[in-house]
C-alpha positions in Angstrom: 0.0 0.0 0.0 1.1 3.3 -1.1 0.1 7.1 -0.3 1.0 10.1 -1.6 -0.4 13.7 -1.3 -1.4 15.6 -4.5 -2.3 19.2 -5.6 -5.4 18.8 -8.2 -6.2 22.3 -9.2 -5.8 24.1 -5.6 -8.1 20.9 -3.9 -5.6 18.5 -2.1 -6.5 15.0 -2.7 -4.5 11.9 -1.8 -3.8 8.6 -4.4 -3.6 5.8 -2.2 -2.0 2.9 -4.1 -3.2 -0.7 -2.9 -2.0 -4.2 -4.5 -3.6 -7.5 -3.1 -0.7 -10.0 -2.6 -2.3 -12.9 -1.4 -1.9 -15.0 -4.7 1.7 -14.7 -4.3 1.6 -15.4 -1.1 0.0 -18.6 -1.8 2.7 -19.3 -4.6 5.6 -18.9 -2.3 3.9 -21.3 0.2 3.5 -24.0 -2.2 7.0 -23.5 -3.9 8.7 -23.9 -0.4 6.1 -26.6 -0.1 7.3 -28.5 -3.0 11.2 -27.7 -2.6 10.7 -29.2 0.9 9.1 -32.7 -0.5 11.4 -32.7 -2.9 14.5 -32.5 -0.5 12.9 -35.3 1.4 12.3 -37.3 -1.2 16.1 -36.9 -2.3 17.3 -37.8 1.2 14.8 -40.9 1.8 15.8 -42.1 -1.9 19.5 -41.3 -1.4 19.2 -39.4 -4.6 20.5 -36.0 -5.2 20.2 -33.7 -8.3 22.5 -30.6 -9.3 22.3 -27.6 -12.0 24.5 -25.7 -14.1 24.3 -22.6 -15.1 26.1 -22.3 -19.0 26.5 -18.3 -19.0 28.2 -17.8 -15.6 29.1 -21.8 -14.9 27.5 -21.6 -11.5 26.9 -25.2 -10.3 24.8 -25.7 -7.7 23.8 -29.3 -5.8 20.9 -30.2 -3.6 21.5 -31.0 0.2 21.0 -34.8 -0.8 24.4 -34.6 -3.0 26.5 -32.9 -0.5 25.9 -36.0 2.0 25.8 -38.8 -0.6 29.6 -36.5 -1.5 30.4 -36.1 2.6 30.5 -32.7 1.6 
């Protein structure tokens, strides 16, 4: 939510800005929900899985891979 005092032809008015967030609050809650069954999945399967990023060569594992690596 936003506010912000304005000057409309001498009459002072305020725009007040509002932006409902709940369906993105509901994504984020079932992307962590997800990434968390997914982590336990890896770790009760013993399976890990890793990415890597071509442009910068970043390589990231998952939890699972560092222990299956005693990382």
């Amino acid at each position: 939510m936003s506010a912000e005092q304005l000057d409309l032809d001498g009459e002072e008015c305020v725009l007040n800005t509002r932006h409902d967030i709940t369906d993105l609050r509901l994504a984020e809650d079932a992307l962590r929900d997800s990434e968390a069954r997914l982590m336990e999945a890896q770790r009760i399967g013993h399976v890990g899985s890793w990415s890597l990023d071509l442009a910068s060569l970043r390589l990231i594992w998952s939890d699972e891979i560092y222990r299956i690596y005693e990382r």
